[in-house]
Phi, psi and omega in degrees: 000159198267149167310137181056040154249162206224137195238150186214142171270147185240353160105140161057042193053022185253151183239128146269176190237135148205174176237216179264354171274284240240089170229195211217132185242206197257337082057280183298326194284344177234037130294277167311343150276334174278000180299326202058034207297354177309312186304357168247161165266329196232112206239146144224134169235118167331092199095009176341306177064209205300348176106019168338295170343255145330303182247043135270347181278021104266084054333334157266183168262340179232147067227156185273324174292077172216143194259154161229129183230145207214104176269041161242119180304304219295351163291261192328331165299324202266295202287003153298343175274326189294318148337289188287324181292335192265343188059057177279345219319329178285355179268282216254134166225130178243144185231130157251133169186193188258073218289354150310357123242081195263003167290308215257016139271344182209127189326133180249138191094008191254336216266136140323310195205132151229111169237165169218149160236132199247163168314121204285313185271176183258157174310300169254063181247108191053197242227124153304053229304148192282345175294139191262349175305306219258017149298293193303326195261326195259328190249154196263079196286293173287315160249166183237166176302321170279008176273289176336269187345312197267344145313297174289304213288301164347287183293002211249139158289152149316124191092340154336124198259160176238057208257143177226162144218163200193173161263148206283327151324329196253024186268337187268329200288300176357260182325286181344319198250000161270311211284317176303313179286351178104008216235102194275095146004070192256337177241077192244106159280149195254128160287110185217133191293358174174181205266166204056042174233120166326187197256178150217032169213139158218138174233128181250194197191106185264181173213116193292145185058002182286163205273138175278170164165135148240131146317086160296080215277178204271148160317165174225122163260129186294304188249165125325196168262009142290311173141353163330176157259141186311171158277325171272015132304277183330303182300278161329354171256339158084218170248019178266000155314310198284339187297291201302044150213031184028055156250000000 
C-alpha cells in the first residue's frame, strides 16, 4: 500500500481508502443516497475518486451489478483497494479511462442508473490548484459538464435514471444539456447548510426518454440551529455517522 493512504470505516461492513488527493465530502454521501441505487441492477459511477460511491451502495445487497469509472490512477488504485479489502471483485469493477470516451470502456445502453459528481467549476473559475490530481477533480480540466451528461445518456436504457450534484449556479446549464441528450428532468432537490441560508447544492435525477413532469422535494439542511448535523444527515449517513463519532 502506498504512503499516506488511509482506511476508514463507511459503516455496515464496508471499508474505503483515500489519501490527501482523492478524499470524499458530503456532497458524495447524499448523492448515493438520493440515487436509490437498491431499485437497479446495473449501476455506474462516473468519475468515481476513491469509489465513495459505489461502496456506500454495498453496504446493501443491491445492486448487484455496479462499474466505477475514473481517469486518474492514482483514483482507480484506492477504490481498487477498496474492492479487494470488502471482497467486492464479483460486485464492484473500476475502470481507468476517459468517460469522453465511454463506449469504449462500457457496454453502452445496458445501465439502469448513472450518477456522477463532477467538477464543479469551469476552467475559468477561480484559481486552479497547482497539484494536477485535485485539479482535475475541482475544475471541468478533463471534462465539462456536457461530457458527463452525454456519457450517461449513452450508457443509460430507456427508462434508465441519471443523478447529479452540482451548484445551483449550474442549474440551468444542468437541466438544458439533459433535455439535449435525450435525459428528462424528473427530479431536484436543493441543498443547505442550515436553515435561511441559500441552497449551495442541487442533486437532481433525469430519466432518459421519458415524459416531462418535475417534482421538486422538500430541501436538505446540512446543520440545525446548533450548528449540528441535521437529523435528517444524520438519518442518510447512516452508520457511517456513528463511525465519525467512534461509536
Amino acid at each position: 500500500m502506498k504512503e499516506n493512504v488511509k482506511k476508514q470505516s463507511l459503516g455496515g461492513g464496508i471499508s474505503i481508502f483515500t489519501d490527501k488527493d482523492h478524499v470524499f465530502g458530503t456532497d458524495a454521501i447524499l448523492l448515493a443516497d438520493f440515487a436509490d441505487a437498491q431499485s437497479s441492477k446495473k449501476c455506474v459511477d462516473l468519475g468515481t475518486g476513491c469509489g465513495i460511491i459505489p461502496l456506500l451502495w454495498c453496504r446493501k445487497e443491491k445492486p448487484s451489478h455496479i462499474d466505477g469509472v475514473d481517469i486518474q490512477p492514482s483514483a482507480t488504485y484506492l477504490s481498487g483497494l477498496g474492492v479487494a479489502e470488502n471482497n467486492l471483485e464479483s460486485r464492484l469493477f473500476i475502470h481507468e479511462g476517459d468517460l469522453c470516451e465511454i463506449e469504449k470502456i462500457l457496454q453502452i445502453g445496458s445501465y439502469d442508473l448513472v450518477t456522477c459528481n463532477p467538477p464543479y467549476k469551469a476552467i475559468n473559475d477561480g484559481v486552479i490548484s497547482p497539484n494536477e490530481r485535485r485539479a482535475i477533480a475541482r475544475h471541468e480540466i478533463k471534462c465539462n459538464l456536457e461530457d458527463v451528461v452525454k456519457a450517461a445518456s449513452l450508457l443509460l436504457n430507456t427508462g434508465g435514471r441519471f443523478c447529479m450534484c452540482h451548484r445551483p449556479s449550474r442549474l440551468v446549464d444542468a437541466m438544458y444539456l439533459m433535455r439535449k441528450h435525450n435525459i428528462e428532468p424528473k427530479r431536484l432537490c436543493f441543498v443547505h447548510q442550515r436553515d435561511n441560508t441559500e441552497p449551495n447544492l442541487f442533486l437532481i435525477e433525469g430519466k432518459k426518454a421519458s415524459s416531462p413532469f418535475l417534482t421538486v422535494m422538500p430541501p436538505i439542511y446540512i446543520e440545525n440551529e446548533n450548528g449540528e448535523f441535521s437529523d435528517r444527515i444524520k438519518e442518510i449517513m447512516g452508520e457511517y455517522y456513528l463511525q465519525t463519532r467512534g461509536e
